[in-house]
TIVEXPA-617047 format. One record per residue (C-alpha): residue in one letter; x negated, y, z; residue number from 1. Coordinates in steps of 0.05 Angstrom, whole numbers, plus 32768, in hexadecimal, padded with zeros to 4 digits. Each point is the difference from the previous one (the first is absolute). Example, Ala and Ser with C-alpha at 12.3 -4.5 7.8 and 13.67 -1.06 7.14 Angstrom:
BEGIN
<rec A <7F0A 7FA6 809C> 1>,
<rec S <7FE5 8045 7FF3> 2>,
END
This chain:
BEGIN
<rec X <8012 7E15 8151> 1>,
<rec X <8046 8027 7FFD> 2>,
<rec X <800D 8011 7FBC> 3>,
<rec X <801B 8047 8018> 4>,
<rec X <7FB9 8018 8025> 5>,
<rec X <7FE3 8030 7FE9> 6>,
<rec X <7FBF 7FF3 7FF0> 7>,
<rec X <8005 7FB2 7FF4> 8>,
<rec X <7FDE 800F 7FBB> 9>,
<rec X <7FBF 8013 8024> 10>,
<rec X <7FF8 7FB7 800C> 11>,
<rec X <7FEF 7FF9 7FBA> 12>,
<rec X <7FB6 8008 7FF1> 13>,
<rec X <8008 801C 7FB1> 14>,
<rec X <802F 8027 8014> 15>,
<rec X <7FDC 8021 8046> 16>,
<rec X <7FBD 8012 7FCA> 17>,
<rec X <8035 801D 7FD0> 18>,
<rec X <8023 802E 8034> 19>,
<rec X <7FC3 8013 8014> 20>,
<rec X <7FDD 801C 7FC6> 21>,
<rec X <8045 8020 7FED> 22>,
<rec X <7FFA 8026 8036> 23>,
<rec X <7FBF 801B 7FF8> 24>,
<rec X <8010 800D 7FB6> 25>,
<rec X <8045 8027 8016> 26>,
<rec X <7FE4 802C 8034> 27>,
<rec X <7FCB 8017 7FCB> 28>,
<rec X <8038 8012 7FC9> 29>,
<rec X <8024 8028 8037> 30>,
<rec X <7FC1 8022 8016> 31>,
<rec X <7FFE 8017 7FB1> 32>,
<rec X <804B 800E 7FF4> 33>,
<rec X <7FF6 8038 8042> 34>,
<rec X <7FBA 800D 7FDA> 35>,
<rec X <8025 800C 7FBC> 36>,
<rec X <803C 8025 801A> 37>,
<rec X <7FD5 8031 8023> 38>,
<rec X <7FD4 8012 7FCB> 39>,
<rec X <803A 800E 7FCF> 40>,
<rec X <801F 8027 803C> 41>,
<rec X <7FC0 8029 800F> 42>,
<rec X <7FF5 8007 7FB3> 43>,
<rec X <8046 801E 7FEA> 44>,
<rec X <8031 8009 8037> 45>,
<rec X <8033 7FDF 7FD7> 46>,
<rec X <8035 7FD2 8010> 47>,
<rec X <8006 7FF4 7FBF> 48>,
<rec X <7FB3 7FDB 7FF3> 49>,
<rec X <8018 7FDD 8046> 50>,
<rec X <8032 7FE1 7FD4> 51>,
<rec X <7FDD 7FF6 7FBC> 52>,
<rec X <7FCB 7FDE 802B> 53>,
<rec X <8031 7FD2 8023> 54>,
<rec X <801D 7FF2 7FB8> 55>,
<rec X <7FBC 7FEC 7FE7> 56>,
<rec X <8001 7FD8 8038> 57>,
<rec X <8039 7FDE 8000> 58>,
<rec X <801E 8001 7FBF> 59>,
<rec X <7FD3 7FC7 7FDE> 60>,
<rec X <802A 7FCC 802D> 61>,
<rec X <8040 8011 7FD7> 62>,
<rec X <7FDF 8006 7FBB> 63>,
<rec X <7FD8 7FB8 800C> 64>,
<rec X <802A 7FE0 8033> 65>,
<rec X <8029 7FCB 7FC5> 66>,
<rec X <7FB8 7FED 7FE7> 67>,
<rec X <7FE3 7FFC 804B> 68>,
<rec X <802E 7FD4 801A> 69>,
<rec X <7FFF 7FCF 7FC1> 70>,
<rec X <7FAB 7FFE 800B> 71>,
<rec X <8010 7FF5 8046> 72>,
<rec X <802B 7FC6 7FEE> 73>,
<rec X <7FD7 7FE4 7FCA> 74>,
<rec X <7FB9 8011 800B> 75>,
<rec X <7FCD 7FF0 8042> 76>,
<rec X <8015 8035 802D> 77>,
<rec X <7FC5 7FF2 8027> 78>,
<rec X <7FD7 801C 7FC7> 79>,
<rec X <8033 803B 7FF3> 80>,
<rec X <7FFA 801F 8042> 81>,
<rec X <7FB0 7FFB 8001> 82>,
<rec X <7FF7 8022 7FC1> 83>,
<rec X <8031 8037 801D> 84>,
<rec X <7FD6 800D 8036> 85>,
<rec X <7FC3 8009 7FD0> 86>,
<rec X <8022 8038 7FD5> 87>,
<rec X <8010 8016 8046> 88>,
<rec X <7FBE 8004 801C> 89>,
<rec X <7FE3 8024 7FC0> 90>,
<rec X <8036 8038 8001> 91>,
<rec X <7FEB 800E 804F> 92>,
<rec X <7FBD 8003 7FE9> 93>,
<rec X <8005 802B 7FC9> 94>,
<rec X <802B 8036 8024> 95>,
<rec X <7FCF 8000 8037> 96>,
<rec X <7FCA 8010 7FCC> 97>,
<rec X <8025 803D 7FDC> 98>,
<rec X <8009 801B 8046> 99>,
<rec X <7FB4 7FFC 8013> 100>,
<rec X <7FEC 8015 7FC0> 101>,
<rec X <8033 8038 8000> 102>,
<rec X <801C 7FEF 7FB8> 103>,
<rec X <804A 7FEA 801E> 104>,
<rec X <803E 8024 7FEC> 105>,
<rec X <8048 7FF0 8004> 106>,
<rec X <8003 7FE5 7FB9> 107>,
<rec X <7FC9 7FC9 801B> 108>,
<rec X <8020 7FF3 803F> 109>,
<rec X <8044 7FF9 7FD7> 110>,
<rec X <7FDF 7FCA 7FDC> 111>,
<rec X <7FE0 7FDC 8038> 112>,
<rec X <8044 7FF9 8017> 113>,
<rec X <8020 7FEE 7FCA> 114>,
<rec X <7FCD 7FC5 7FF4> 115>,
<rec X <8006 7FED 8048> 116>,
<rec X <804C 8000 7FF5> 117>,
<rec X <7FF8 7FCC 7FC4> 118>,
<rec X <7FD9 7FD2 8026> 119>,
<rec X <802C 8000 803C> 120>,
<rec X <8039 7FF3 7FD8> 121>,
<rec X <7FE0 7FC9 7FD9> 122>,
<rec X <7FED 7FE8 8048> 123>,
<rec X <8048 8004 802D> 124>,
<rec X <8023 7FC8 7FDE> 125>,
<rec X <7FD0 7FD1 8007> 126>,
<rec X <7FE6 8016 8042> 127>,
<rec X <803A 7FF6 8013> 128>,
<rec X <801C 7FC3 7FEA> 129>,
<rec X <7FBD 7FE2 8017> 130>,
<rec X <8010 8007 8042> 131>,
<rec X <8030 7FC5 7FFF> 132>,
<rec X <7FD3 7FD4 7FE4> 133>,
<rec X <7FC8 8003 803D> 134>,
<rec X <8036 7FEC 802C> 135>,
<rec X <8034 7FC3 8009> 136>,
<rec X <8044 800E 7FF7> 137>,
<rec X <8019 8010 8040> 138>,
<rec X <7FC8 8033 8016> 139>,
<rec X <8017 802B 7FC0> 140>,
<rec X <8024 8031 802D> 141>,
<rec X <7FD7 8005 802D> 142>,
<rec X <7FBE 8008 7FC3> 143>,
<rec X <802F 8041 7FE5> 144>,
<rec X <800B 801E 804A> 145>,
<rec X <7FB1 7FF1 8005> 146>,
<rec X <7FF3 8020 7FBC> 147>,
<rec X <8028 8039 8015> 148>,
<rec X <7FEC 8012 803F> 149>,
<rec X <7FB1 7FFF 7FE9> 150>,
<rec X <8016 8035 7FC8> 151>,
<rec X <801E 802F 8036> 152>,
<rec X <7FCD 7FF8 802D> 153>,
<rec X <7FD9 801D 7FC5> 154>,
<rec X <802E 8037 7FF9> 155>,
<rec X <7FF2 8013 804B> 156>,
<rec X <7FAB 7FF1 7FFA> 157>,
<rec X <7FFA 801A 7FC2> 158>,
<rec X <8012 8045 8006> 159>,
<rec X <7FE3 8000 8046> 160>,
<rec X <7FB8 7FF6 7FE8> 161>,
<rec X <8012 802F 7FBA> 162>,
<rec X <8014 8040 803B> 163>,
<rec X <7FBF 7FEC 801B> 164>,
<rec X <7FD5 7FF6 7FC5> 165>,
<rec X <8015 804A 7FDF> 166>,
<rec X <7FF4 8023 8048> 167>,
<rec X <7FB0 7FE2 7FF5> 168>,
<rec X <7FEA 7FF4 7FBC> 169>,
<rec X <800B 800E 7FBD> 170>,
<rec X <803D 7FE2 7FDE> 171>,
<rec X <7FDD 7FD8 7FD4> 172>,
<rec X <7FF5 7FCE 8044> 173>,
<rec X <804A 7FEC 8000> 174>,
<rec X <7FFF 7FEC 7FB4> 175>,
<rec X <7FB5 7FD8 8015> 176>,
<rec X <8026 7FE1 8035> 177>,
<rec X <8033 7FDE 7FD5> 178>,
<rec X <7FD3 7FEB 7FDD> 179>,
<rec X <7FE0 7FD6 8032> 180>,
<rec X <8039 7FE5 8014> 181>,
<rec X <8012 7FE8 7FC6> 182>,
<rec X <7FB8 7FDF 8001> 183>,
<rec X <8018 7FD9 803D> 184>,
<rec X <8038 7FE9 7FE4> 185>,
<rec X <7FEA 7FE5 7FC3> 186>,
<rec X <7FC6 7FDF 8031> 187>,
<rec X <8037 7FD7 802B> 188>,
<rec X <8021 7FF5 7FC2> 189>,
<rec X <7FD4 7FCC 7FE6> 190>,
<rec X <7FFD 7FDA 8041> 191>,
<rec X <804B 7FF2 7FF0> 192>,
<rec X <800B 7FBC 7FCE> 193>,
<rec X <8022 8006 7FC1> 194>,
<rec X <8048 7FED 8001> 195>,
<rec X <801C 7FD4 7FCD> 196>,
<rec X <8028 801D 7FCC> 197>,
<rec X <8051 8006 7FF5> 198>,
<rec X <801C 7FBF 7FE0> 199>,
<rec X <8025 8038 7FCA> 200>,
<rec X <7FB6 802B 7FF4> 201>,
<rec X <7FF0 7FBB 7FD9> 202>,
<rec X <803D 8014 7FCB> 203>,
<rec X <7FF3 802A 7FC6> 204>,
<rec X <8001 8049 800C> 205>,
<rec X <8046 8029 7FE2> 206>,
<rec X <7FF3 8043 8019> 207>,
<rec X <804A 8010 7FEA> 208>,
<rec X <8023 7FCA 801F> 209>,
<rec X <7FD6 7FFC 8039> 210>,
<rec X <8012 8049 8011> 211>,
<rec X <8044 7FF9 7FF4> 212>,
<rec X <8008 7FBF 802A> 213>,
<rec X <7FE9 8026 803F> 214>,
<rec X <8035 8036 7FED> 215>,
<rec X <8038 7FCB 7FFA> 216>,
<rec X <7FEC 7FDF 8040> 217>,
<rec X <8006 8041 8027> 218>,
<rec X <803F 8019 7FDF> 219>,
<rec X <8021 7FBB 800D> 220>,
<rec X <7FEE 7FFE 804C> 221>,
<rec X <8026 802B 8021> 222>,
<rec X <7FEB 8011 8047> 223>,
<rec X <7FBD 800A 7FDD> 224>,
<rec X <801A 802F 7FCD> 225>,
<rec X <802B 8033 8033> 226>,
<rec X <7FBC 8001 802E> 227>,
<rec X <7FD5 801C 7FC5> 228>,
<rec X <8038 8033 7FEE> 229>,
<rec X <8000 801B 8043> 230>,
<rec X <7FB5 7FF8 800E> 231>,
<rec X <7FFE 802B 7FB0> 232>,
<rec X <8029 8030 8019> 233>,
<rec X <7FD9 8011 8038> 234>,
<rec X <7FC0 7FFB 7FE3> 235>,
<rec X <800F 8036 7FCD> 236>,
<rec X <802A 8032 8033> 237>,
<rec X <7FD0 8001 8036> 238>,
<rec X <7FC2 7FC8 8006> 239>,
<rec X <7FDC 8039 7FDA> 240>,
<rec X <8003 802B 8043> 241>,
<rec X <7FB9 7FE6 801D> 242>,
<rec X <7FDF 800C 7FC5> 243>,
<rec X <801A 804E 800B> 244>,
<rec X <7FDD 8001 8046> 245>,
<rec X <7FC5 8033 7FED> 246>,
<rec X <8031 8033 7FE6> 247>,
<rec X <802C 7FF4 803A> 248>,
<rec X <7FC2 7FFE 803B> 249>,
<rec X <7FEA 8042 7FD2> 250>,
<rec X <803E 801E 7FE7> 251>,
<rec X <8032 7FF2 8038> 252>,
<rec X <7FEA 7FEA 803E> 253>,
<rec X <7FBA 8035 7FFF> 254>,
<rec X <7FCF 7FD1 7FFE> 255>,
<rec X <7FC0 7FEB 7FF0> 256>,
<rec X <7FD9 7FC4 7FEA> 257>,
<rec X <8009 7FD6 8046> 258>,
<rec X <804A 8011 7FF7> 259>,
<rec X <8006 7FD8 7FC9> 260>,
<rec X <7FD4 7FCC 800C> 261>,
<rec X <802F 7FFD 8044> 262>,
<rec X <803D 7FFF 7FDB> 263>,
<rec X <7FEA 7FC3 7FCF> 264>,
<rec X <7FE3 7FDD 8039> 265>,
<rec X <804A 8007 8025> 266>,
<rec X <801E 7FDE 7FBF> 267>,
<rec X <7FCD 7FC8 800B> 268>,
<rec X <800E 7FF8 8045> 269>,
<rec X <8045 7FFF 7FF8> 270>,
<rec X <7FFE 7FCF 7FCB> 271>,
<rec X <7FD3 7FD4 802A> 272>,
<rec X <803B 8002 803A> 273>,
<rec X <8032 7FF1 7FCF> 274>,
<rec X <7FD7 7FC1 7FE4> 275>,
<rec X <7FF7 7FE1 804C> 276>,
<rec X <8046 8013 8009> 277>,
<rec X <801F 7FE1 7FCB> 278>,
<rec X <7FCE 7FBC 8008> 279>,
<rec X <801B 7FFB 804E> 280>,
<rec X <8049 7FF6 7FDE> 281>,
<rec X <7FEE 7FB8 7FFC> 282>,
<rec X <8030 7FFA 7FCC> 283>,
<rec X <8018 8017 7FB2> 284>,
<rec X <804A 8002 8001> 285>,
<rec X <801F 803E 7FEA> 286>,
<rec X <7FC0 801C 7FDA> 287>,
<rec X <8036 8028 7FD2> 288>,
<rec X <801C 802C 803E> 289>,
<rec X <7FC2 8004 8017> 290>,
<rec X <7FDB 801A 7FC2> 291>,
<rec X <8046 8035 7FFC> 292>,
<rec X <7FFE 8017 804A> 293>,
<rec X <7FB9 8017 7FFB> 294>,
<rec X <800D 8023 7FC2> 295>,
<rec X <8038 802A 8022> 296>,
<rec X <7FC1 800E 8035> 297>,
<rec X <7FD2 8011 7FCE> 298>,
<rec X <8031 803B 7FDA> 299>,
<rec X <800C 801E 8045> 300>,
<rec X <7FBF 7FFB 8016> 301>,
<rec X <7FEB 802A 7FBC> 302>,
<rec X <8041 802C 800B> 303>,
<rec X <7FDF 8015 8049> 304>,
<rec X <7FC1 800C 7FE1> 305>,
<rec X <801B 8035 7FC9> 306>,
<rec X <8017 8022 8039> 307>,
<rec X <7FC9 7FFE 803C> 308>,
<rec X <7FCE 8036 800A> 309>,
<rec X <7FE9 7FD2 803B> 310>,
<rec X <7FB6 7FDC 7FF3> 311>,
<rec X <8001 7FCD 803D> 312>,
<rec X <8052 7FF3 7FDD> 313>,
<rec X <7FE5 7FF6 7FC3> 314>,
<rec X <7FCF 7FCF 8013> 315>,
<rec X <8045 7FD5 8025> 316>,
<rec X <801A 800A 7FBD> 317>,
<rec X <7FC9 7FDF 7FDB> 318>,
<rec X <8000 7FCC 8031> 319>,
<rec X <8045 7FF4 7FFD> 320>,
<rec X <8001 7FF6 7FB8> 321>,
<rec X <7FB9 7FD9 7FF7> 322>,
<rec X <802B 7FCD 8034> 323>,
<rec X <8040 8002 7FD6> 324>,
<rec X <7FDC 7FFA 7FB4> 325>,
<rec X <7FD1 7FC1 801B> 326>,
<rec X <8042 7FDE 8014> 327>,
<rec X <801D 8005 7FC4> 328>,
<rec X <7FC7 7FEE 7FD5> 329>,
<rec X <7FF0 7FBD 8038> 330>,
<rec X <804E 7FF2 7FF3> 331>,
<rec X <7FF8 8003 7FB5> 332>,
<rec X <7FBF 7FDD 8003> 333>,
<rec X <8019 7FC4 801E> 334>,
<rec X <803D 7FEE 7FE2> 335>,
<rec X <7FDA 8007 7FC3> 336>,
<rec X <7FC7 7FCB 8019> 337>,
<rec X <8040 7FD6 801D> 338>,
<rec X <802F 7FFB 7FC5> 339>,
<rec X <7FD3 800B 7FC5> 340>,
<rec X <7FE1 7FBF 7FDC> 341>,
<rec X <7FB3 8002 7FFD> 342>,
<rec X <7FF9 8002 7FC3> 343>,
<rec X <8031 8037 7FF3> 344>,
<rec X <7FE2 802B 803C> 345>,
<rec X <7FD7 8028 7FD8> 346>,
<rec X <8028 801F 7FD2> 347>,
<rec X <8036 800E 803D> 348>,
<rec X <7FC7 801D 8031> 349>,
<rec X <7FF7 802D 7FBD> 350>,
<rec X <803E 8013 7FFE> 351>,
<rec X <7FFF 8016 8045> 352>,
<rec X <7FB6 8027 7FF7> 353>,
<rec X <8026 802C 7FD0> 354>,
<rec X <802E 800E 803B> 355>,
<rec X <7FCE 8007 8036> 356>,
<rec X <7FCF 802A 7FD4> 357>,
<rec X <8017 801D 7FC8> 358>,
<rec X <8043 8019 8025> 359>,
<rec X <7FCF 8028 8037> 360>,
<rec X <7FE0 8022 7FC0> 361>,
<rec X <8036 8015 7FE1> 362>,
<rec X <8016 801E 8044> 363>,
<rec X <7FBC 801F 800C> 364>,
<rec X <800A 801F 7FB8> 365>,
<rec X <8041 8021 8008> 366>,
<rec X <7FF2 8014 8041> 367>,
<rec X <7FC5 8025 7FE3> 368>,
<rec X <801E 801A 7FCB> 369>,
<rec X <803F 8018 801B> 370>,
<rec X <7FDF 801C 803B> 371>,
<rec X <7FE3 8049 7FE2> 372>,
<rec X <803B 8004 7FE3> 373>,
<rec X <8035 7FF4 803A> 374>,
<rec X <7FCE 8004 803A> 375>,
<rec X <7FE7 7FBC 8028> 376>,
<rec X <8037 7FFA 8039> 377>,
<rec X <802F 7FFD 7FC9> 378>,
<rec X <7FE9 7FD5 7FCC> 379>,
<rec X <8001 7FD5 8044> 380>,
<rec X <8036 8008 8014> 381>,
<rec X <8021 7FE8 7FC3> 382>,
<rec X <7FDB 7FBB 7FFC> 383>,
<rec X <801D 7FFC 8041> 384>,
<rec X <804B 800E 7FED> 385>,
<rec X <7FF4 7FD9 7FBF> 386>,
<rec X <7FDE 7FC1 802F> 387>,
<rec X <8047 7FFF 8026> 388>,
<rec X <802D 8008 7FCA> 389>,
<rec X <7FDB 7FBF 7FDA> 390>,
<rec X <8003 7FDA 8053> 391>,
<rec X <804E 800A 7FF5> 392>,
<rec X <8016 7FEE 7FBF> 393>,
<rec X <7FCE 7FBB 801A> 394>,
<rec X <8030 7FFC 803D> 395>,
<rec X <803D 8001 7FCC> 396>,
<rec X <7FE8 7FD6 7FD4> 397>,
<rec X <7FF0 7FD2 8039> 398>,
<rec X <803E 8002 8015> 399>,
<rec X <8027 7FED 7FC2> 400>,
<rec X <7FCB 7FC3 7FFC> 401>,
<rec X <8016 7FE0 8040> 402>,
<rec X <8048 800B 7FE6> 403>,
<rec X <7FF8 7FD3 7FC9> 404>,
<rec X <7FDD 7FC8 8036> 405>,
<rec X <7FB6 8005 7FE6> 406>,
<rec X <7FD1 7FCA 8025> 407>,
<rec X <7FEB 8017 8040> 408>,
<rec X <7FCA 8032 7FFC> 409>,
<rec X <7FB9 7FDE 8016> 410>,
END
């Protein structure tokens, strides 16, 4: 088989069970993220608890990423991602409980989600960088385009099933839900052998110097380095913006719960678009101007959407930029899995996890925050701007590379 198809991965058995029960286990957390972000919505009518929820969400990945990605190196991270999904499981089932027994608040659904957050973050490196390892070699592209595609296709079922869970039944269902599916994950997980270990998890364990290592190794590869600034940049102007979606389906656009589950769901589908797209390239040359393209799409995108009072526009406009953000994180993704040294993977996928989830947060935050203060559209608005002005100091800088005859960009 063609190292460039798509879906050549699939022909490996481990890896068909794992991609499986992922996907159960995704569209469960996304049913509970639209579950979460409603009941803070219906509870305050802030933007601001929008974005202290998406903080507590988020924000672990940046405090623990350094130590995740060294376990993830060093440790089974078979074992790692089960226990995850434990501590998972328990926090769906306890928020499900305070709801039935009508003893939830936002202080206990804060810290549901901020537990949740830990364990994902403990999770993503090695999750990740597991991939690799139920695959040869060649089919590693086409695992991550695999990977990818499953997790948008999550971000499309999920909230589909959430708008049609909180038109029936009691919230409590969606957080019961995830719960189950993380049961079926951690079912299909044990069909799956255990993988052998890194050669370098046999070493002693320097939490210092292993940290630092994966620093150097970034900051000395260049290509890698310039597509995590951009990807930063972006993250923290305007990734945040889905997270936003109830106050924009409410505030803006005059809408009610199906509104936002619709405008979620057209950020999955989008995303799912972008990951066949980008898999039918059949091949990854020029990841760099890809990844930098689709970030000028994603700032205009947002720019639109500050100023639309359009609800079938807005739902093109979170289309448009659930395509444009998958592509960029696919990009990123695979040059990591291409140029990175297992046993350095870890701690570079970590890296990146501070990127693709703590920059969102930090968005989501300020976005909150700003917003009673300067009004939604604008606090848009300005990620926007701020988005393009950080896609064109990349094009400068860009161009002063290829003036002093870098490599080729792969």
């Amino acid at each position: 088989m063609r190292e460039s198809k798509r879906f050549g991965a699939l022909a490996c058995k481990d890896f068909r069970l794992f991609i499986f029960g992922n996907s159960l286990s995704l569209v469960g957390t996304w049913v509970q993220r639209i579950g979460t972000g409603w009941l803070a919505w219906e509870a305050s009518h802030s933007s601001m608890w929008l974005g202290i929820l998406a903080l507590a969400d988020l924000f672990p990945t940046v405090l623990l990423a350094p130590i995740a990605g060294v376990i993830a190196d060093r440790c089974d991270r078979r074992r790692i991602i089960l226990y995850c999904q434990y501590v998972g499981a328990a926090m769906a089932v306890l928020q499900a409980g305070l709801l039935l027994s009508h003893a939830s608040s936002m202080e206990w659904l804060l810290a549901v989600t901020f537990i949740s957050g830990i364990a994902s973050a403990l999770c993503q490196p090695a999750r990740l960088s597991w991939i690799a390892t139920l695959v040869p070699q060649r089919r590693v592209a086409s695992a991550v385009a695999i990977n990818s595609l499953c997790f948008n296709l999550a971000r499309f079922v999920g909230p589909a099933i959430a708008g049609a869970l909180l038109l029936k039944l009691d919230p409590a269902a969606l957080f019961l839900f995830n719960a189950l599916s993380y049961a079926a994950f951690i079912a299909v997980f044990f069909l799956i052998p255990v993988q052998p270990h890194p050669a370098e998890s046999a070493l002693p364990l320097y939490w210092l110097s292993d940290i630092t290592g994966g620093v150097r190794y970034l900051l000395s590869n260049v290509p890698l380095r310039a597509t995590l600034v951009i990807l930063a940049a972006s993250a923290v102007c305007i990734r945040g913006v889905p997270d936003m979606a109830p106050a924009i389906a409410g505030e803006l656009l005059q809408r009610g719960p199906q509104g936002f589950a619709s405008l979620v769901a057209a950020t999955g589908a989008g995303a799912l678009v972008g990951g066949v797209w980008f898999g039918s390239r059949g091949q990854t040359k020029l990841l760099m101007t890809l990844i930098r393209l689709h970030v000028l799409s994603a700032s205009l995108c947002a720019l639109a959407l500050s100023l639309t009072h359009n609800f079938r526009l807005a739902i093109v406009l979170f289309f448009a930029m659930g395509f444009s953000v998958v592509v960029t994180g696919i990009g990123a993704q695979t040059l990591i899995h291409l140029s990175v040294p297992q046993t350095m993977r870890g701690r570079v996928l970590a890296l990146y996890g501070v990127i693709y989830r703590g920059g969102p947060a930090l968005n989501a935050l300020w976005l909150g925050a700003s917003a009673p203060l300067l009004g939604l559209r604008m606090v848009l608005g300005l990620g926007a701007l701020l988005c393009f002005a950080a896609y064109c100091t990349a094009m400068i800088c860009a161009t002063r590379l290829a003036r002093h005859h870098l490599p080729p960009e792969q």
